[in-house]
C-alpha positions as a Python dict, from the first residue, in 0.01 Angstrom:
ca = {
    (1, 'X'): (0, 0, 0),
    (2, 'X'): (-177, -281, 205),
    (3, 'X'): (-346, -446, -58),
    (4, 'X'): (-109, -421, -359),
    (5, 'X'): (-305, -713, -526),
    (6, 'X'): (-617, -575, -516),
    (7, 'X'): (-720, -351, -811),
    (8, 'X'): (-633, 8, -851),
    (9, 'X'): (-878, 297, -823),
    (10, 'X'): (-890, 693, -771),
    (11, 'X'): (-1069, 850, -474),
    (12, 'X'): (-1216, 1194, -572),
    (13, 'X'): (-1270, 1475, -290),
    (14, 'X'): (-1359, 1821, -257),
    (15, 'X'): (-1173, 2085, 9),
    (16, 'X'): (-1516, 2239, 47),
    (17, 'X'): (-1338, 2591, -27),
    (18, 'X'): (-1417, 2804, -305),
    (19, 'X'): (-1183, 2753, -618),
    (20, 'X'): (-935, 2992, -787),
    (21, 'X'): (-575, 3076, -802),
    (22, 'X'): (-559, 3235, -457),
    (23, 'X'): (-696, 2970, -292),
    (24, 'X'): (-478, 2692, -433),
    (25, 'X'): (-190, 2742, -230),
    (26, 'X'): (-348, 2822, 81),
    (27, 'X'): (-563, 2516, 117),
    (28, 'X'): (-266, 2276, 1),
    (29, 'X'): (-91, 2431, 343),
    (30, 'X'): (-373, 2334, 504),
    (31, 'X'): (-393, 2004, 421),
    (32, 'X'): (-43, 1959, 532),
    (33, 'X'): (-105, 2127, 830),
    (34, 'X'): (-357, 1900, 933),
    (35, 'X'): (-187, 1573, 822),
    (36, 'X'): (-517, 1533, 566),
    (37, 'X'): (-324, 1525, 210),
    (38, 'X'): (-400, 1324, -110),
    (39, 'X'): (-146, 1253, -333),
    (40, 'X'): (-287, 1532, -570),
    (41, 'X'): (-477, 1875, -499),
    (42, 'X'): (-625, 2020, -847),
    (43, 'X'): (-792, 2371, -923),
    (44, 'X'): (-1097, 2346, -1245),
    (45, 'X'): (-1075, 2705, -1270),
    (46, 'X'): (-722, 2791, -1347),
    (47, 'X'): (-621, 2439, -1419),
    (48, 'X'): (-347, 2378, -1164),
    (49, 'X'): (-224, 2053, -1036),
    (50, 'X'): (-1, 2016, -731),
    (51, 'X'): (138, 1685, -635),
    (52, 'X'): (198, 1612, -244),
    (53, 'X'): (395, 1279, -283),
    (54, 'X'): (379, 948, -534),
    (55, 'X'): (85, 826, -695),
    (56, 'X'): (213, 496, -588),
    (57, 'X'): (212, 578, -211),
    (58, 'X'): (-40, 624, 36),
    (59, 'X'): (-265, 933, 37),
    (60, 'X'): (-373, 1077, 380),
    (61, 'X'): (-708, 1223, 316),
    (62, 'X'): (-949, 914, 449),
    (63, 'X'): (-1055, 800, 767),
    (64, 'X'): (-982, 410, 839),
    (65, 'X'): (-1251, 199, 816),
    (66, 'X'): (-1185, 6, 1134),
    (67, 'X'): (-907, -189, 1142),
    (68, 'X'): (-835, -144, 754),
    (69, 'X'): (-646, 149, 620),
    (70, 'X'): (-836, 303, 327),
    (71, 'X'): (-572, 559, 253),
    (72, 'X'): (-373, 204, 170),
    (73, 'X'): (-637, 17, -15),
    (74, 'X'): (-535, -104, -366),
    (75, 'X'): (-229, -155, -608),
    (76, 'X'): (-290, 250, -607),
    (77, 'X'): (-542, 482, -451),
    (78, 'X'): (-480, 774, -591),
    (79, 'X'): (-666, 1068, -408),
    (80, 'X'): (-725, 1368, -593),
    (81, 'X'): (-842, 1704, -380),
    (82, 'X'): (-1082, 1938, -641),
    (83, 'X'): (-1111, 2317, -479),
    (84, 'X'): (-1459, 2337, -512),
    (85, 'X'): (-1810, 2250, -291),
    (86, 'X'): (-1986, 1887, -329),
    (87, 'X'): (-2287, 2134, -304),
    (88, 'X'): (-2221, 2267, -651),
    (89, 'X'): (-2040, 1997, -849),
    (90, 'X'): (-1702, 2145, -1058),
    (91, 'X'): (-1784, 1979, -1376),
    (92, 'X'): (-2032, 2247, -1459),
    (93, 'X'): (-1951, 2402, -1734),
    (94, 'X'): (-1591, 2234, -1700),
    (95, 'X'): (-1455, 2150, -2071),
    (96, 'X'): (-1174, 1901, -2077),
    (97, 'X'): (-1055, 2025, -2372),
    (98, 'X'): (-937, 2367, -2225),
    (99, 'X'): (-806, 2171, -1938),
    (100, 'X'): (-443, 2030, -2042),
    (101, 'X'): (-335, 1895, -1698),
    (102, 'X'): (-678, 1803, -1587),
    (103, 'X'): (-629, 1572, -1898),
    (104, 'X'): (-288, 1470, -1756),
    (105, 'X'): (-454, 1370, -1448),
    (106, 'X'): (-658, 1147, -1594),
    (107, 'X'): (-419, 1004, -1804),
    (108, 'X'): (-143, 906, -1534),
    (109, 'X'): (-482, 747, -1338),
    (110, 'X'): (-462, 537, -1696),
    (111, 'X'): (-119, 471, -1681),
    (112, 'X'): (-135, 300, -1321),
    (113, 'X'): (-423, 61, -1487),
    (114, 'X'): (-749, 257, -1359),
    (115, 'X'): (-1034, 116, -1579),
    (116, 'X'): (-1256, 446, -1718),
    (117, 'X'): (-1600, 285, -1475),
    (118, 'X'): (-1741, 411, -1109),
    (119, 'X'): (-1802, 59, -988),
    (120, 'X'): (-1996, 237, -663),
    (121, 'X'): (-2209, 464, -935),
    (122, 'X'): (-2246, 794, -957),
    (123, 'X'): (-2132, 1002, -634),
    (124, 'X'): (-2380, 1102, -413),
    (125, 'X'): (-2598, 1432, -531),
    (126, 'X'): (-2686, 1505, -158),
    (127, 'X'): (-2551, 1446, 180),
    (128, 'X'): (-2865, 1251, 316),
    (129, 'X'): (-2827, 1058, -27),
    (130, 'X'): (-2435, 918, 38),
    (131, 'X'): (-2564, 563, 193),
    (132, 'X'): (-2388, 311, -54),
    (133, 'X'): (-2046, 265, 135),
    (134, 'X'): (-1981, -109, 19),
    (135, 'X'): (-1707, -270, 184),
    (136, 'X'): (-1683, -528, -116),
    (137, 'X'): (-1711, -316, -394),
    (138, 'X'): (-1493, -63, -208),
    (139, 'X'): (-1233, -343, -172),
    (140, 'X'): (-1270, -572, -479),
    (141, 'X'): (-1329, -322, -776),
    (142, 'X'): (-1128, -95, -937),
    (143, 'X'): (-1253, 226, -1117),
    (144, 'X'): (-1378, 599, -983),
    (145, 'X'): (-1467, 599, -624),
    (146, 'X'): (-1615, 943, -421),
    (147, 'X'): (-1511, 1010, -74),
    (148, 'X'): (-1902, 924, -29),
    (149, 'X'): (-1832, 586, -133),
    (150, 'X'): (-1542, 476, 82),
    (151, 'X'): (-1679, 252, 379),
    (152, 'X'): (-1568, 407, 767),
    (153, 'X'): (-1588, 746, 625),
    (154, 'X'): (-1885, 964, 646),
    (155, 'X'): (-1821, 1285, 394),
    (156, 'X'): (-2012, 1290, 117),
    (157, 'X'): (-1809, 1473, -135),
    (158, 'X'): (-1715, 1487, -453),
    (159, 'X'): (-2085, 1604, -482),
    (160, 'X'): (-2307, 1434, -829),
    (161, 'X'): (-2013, 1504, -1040),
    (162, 'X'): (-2022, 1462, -1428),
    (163, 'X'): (-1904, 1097, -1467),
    (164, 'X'): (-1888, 1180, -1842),
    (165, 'X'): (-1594, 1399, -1753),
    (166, 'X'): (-1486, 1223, -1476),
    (167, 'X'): (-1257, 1067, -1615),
    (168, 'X'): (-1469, 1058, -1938),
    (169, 'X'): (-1313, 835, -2183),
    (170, 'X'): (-984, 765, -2378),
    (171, 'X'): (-1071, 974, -2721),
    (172, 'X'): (-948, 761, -3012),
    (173, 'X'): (-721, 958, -3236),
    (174, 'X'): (-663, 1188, -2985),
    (175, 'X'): (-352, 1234, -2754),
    (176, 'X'): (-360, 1315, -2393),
    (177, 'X'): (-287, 1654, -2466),
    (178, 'X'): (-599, 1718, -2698),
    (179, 'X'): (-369, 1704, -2993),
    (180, 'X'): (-457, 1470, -3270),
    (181, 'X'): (-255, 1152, -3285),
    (182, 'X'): (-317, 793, -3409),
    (183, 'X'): (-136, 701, -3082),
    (184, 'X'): (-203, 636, -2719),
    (185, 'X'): (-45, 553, -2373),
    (186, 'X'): (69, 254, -2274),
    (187, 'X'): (137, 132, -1925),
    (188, 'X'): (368, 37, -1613),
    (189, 'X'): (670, -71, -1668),
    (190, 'X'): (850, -468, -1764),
    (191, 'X'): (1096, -648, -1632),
    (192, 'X'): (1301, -875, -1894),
    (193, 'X'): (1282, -1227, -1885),
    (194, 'X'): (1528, -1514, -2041),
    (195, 'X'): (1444, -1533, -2461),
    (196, 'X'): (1239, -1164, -2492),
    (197, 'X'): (1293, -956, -2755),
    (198, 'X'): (1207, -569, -2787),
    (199, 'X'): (1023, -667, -3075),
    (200, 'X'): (864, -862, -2867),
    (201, 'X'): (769, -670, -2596),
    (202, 'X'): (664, -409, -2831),
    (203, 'X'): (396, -629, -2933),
    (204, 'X'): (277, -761, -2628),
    (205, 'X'): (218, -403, -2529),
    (206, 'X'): (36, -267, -2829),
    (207, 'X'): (366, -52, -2876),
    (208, 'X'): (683, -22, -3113),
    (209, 'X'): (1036, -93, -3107),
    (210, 'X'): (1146, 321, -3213),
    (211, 'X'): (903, 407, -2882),
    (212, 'X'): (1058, 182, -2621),
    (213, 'X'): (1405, 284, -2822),
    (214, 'X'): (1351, 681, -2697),
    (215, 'X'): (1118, 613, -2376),
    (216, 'X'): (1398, 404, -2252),
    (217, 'X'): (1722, 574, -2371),
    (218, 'X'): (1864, 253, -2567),
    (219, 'X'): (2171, 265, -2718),
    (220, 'X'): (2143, -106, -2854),
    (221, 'X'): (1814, -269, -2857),
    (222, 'X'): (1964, -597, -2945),
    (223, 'X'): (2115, -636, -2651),
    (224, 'X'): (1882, -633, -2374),
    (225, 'X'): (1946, -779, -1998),
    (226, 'X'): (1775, -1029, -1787),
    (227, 'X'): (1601, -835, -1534),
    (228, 'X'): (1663, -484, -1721),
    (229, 'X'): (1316, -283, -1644),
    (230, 'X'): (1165, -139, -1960),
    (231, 'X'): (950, 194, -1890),
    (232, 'X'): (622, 123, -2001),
    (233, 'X'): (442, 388, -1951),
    (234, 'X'): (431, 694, -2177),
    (235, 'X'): (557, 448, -2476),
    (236, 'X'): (304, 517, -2795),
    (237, 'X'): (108, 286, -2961),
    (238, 'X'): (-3, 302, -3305),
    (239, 'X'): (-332, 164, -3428),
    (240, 'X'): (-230, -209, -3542),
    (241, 'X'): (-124, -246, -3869),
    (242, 'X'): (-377, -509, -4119),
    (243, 'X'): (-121, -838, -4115),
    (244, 'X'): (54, -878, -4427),
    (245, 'X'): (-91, -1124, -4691),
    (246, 'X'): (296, -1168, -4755),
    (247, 'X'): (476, -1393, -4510),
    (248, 'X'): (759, -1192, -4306),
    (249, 'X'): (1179, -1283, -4376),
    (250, 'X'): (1264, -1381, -4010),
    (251, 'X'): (1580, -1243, -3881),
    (252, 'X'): (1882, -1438, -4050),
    (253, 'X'): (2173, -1357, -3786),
    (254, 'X'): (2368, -1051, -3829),
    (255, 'X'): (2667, -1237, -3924),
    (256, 'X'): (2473, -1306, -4260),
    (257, 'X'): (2529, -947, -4381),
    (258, 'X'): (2877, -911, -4528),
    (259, 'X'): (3071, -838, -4819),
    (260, 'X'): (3046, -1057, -5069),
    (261, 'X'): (2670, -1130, -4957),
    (262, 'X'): (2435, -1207, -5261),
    (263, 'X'): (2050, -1309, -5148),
    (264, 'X'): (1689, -1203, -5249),
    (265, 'X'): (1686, -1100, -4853),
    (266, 'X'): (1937, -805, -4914),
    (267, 'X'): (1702, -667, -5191),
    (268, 'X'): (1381, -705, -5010),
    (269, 'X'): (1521, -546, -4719),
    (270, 'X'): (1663, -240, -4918),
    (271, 'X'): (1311, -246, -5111),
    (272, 'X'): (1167, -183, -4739),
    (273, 'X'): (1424, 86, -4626),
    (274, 'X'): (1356, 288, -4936),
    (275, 'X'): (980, 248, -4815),
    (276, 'X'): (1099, 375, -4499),
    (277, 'X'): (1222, 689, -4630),
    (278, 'X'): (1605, 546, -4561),
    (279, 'X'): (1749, 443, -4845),
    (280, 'X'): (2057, 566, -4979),
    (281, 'X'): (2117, 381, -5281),
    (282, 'X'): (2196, 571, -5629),
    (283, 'X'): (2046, 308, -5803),
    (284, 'X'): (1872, -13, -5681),
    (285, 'X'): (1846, -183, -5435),
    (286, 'X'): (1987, -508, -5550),
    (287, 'X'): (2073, -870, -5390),
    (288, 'X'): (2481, -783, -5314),
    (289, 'X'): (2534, -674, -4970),
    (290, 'X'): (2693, -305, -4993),
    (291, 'X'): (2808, -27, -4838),
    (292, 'X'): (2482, 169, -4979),
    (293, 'X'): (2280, -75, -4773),
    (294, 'X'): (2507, -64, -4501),
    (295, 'X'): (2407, 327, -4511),
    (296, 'X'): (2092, 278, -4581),
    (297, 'X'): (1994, 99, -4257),
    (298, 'X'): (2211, 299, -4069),
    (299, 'X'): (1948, 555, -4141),
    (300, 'X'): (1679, 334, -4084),
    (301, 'X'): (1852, 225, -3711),
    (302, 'X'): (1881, 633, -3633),
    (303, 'X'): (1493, 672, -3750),
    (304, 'X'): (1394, 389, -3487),
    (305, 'X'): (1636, 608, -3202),
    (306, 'X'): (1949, 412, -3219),
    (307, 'X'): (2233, 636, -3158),
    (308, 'X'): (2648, 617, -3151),
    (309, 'X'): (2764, 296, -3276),
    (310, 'X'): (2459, 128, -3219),
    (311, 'X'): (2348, 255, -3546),
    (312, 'X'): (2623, 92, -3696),
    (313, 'X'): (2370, -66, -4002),
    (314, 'X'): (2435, -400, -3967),
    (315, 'X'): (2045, -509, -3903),
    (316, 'X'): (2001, -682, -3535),
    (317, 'X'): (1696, -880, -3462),
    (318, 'X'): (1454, -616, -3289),
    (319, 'X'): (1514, -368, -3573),
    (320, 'X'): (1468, -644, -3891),
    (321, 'X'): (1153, -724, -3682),
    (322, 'X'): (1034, -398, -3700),
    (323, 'X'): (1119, -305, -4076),
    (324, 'X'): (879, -627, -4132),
    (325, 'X'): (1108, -727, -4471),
    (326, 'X'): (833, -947, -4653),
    (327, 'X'): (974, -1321, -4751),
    (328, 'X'): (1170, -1315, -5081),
}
């Protein structure tokens, strides 16, 4: 991309073609052929998406605007081909809901940091209508742009789409897949820095340790390296939890939990494991230091994703920061 600082956005066209299965195919080829492709080519009847090449690279469907390459404008400008006719705008009748990778669409768009906002308005309803080709907005916003908004170009597709669908908004308490969830996407990806945490990251990203855990494959989340990249994107994020009224135990070193251990500490945090649907104690918890609560957050480190010897239950910072043991 040209501009990588400048905000992302999606650029919505239409092949002019009439939609369905048979077509899909045949006007992808095209669009090769003729050195015209987006990064994505999508059919609203049957629901098929086709990918040409990374959402992160340039497209190949717009004209440049002079001396600036539109196709290159943004962090991302991801340009998404609908089968269909501006004339007669898709969303009619189109229900997200029956539409599982239209919804994945939409939700990768998220993922690269689209906002949900068309900061051109609507797309034109006719031809004679598509005047509004801003070179600052075009350049400066991020959001929902139509082929009709992009300056140097003169189509006027996506036709007056339904901006209620397109791209609609994030549901809350509803997954990307139309499921219901209390969880949803996070973004991009993070590079580790000197003194972070998972724990840490986790919260700076509205996520949770167990989610960055299986997104990213960890086989010890206590031990993560400077300049290790974290996948972001795809991690889940639970609605916040109310802060506890009780002050939190902060991590006491893992050389603290040993045989011979006695501490409040050791029964708070088996209190919290059996709360976690982890313990393995026959009776207690109590304040000695045992192989029951070795066991016991063993469990707990397998729950959060931990696997091999990294669940060997002797607690590490980013998974006592995440059992939140309140302050004996």
């Amino acid at each position: 991309m040209d501009t990588p600082g400048n905000p992302p956005r999606v650029t919505w066209h239409t092949t002019e073609s009439p939609a369905g299965g048979s077509y899909f195919t045949s006007i992808a080829a095209y669009l090769i052929r003729v050195g015209a492709e987006p990064q994505v080519i999508y059919d609203p009847v049957t629901d098929q998406l086709g990918q040409f090449g990374p959402l992160t690279s340039s497209g190949r469907a717009l004209k440049n605007d002079g001396a600036r390459r539109t196709n290159r404008e943004g962090k991302v400008n991801i340009q998404v081909e609908v089968l269909g006719k501006a004339a007669s705008p898709w969303t009619k009748g189109f229900d997200p809901a029956a539409k599982p990778n239209y919804r994945k669409l939409i939700a990768a768009a998220r993922a690269h940091g689209v906002p949900d906002v068309w900061p051109a308005g609507q797309p034109a309803a006719t031809a004679s209508a598509a005047t509004s080709r801003n070179r600052t907005t075009w350049q400066s916003k991020g959001g929902h742009f139509g082929h009709c908004h992009v300056p140097g170009n003169d189509h006027w597709d996506p036709g007056a789409i339904d901006t209620s669908i397109v791209p609609g908004k994030a549901a809350s308490g509803t997954d990307d897949d139309g499921g219901s969830s209390a969880t949803k996407p996070s973004s991009a990806t993070y590079t580790v820095k000197k003194g972070d945490t998972l724990s840490a990251i986790a919260a700076a990203h509205k996520t949770t340790v167990a989610a960055l855990v299986k997104l990213n494959s960890l086989k010890d989340a206590d031990k993560l390296t400077v300049g290790q990249r974290l996948k972001i994107s795809g991690a889940t994020a639970t609605t916040p939890a109310k802060p506890s009224a009780q002050p939190l135990e902060p991590f006491p070193g893992a050389s603290f939990f040993h045989g011979g251990r006695h501490s409040p500490i050791v029964t708070a945090m088996g209190r919290r494991l059996v709360a976690e649907g982890c313990g393995k104690y026959a009776t207690g918890p109590g304040p000695n230091w045992t192989n029951k609560d070795k066991a016991s957050y063993a469990a707990y480190q397998r729950k959060l994703g931990y696997t091999g010897t990294a669940a060997d239950g002797i607690p590490g910072k980013a998974s006592w920061d995440a059992l939140k043991v309140p302050k004996s």
